[in-house]
N, C-alpha and C positions, 0 to 999 in steps of 0.2 A: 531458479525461482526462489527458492530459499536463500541462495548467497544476497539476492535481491533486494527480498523482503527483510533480509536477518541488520545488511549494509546498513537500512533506515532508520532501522530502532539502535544500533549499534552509535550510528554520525552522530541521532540525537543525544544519546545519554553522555558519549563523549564531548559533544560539544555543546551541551545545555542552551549556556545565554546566544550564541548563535544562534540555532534555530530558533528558540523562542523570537529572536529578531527577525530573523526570518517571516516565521509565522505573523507577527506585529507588522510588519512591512507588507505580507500579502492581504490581511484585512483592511489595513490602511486603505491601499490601491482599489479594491474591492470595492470596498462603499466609498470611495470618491468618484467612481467612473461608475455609466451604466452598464460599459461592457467593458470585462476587463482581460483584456489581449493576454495581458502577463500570464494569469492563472488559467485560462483557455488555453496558450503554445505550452504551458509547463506541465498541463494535464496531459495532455494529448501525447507529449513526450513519453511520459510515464507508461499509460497506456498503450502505445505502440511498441514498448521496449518490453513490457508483460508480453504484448500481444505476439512476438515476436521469440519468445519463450516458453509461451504455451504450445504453437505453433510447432515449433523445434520439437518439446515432446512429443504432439501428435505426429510428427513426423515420424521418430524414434521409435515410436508404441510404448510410450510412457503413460501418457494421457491419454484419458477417451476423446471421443469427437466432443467439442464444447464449443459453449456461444462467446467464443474469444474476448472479444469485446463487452460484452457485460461483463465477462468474468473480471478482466483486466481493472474495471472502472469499480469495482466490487473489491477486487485485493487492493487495490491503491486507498480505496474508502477504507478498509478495517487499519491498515496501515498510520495512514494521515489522524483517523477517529481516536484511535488509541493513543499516537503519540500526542495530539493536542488536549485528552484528557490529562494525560501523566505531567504539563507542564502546565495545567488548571491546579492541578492537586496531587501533586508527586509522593507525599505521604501513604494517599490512596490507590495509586496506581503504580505499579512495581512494575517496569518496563521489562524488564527479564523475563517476570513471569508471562505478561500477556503478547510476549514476544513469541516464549514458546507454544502458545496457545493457539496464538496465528497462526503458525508454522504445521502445528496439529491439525488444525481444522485445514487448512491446503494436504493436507498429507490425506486427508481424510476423504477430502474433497474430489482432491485428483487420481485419487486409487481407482479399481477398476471396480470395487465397490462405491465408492461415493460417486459413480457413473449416475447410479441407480436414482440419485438425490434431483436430476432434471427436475 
């Protein structure tokens, strides 16, 4: 989960004006369709490759029992929130730092104290 989470904020900062395109091209799509296929199969992707990972830990006894699925749609959100602010205002947002921040709060989350957090 961490190699994961870490790959996202790593692609973006190496590859800045990509994803920024990226990002530009999925709002485009977005509000020119009512429904937009694209970011629907690309969430869902995400989400099942968390979901898929969290799962594995509970397997393991890494992780406690959790609600896969929100949690998934929940790290993909703190993920996507953060890198789209840092490429709003990258002076403001220091991708490293709130990379490791993420990372913390999953750490924190997923422990067998951040159980407690339901």
């Amino acid at each position: 989960l961490r190699k994961y989470v870490s790959a996202f904020f790593d692609y973006a900062r190496m590859n800045r004006e990509r994803y920024a395109s990226f990002i530009e091209l999925w709002t485009v799509i977005a509000r020119g369709s009512e429904n937009n296929p694209f970011g629907s199969v690309s969430y869902v992707q995400c989400r099942d490759y968390i979901d898929t990972i969290l799962k594995e830990g509970k397997k393991s006894g890494d992780f406690p029992l959790l609600d896969f699925h929100q949690l998934s749609a929940l790290i993909q959100g703190m993920v996507d929130g953060v890198l789209i602010q840092w490429l709003l205002d990258p002076d403001l947002v220091d991708i490293d730092i709130c990379k490791k921040r993420v990372l913390d709060v999953l750490d924190i989350y997923l422990s067998r104290r951040g159980a407690a957090l339901k």
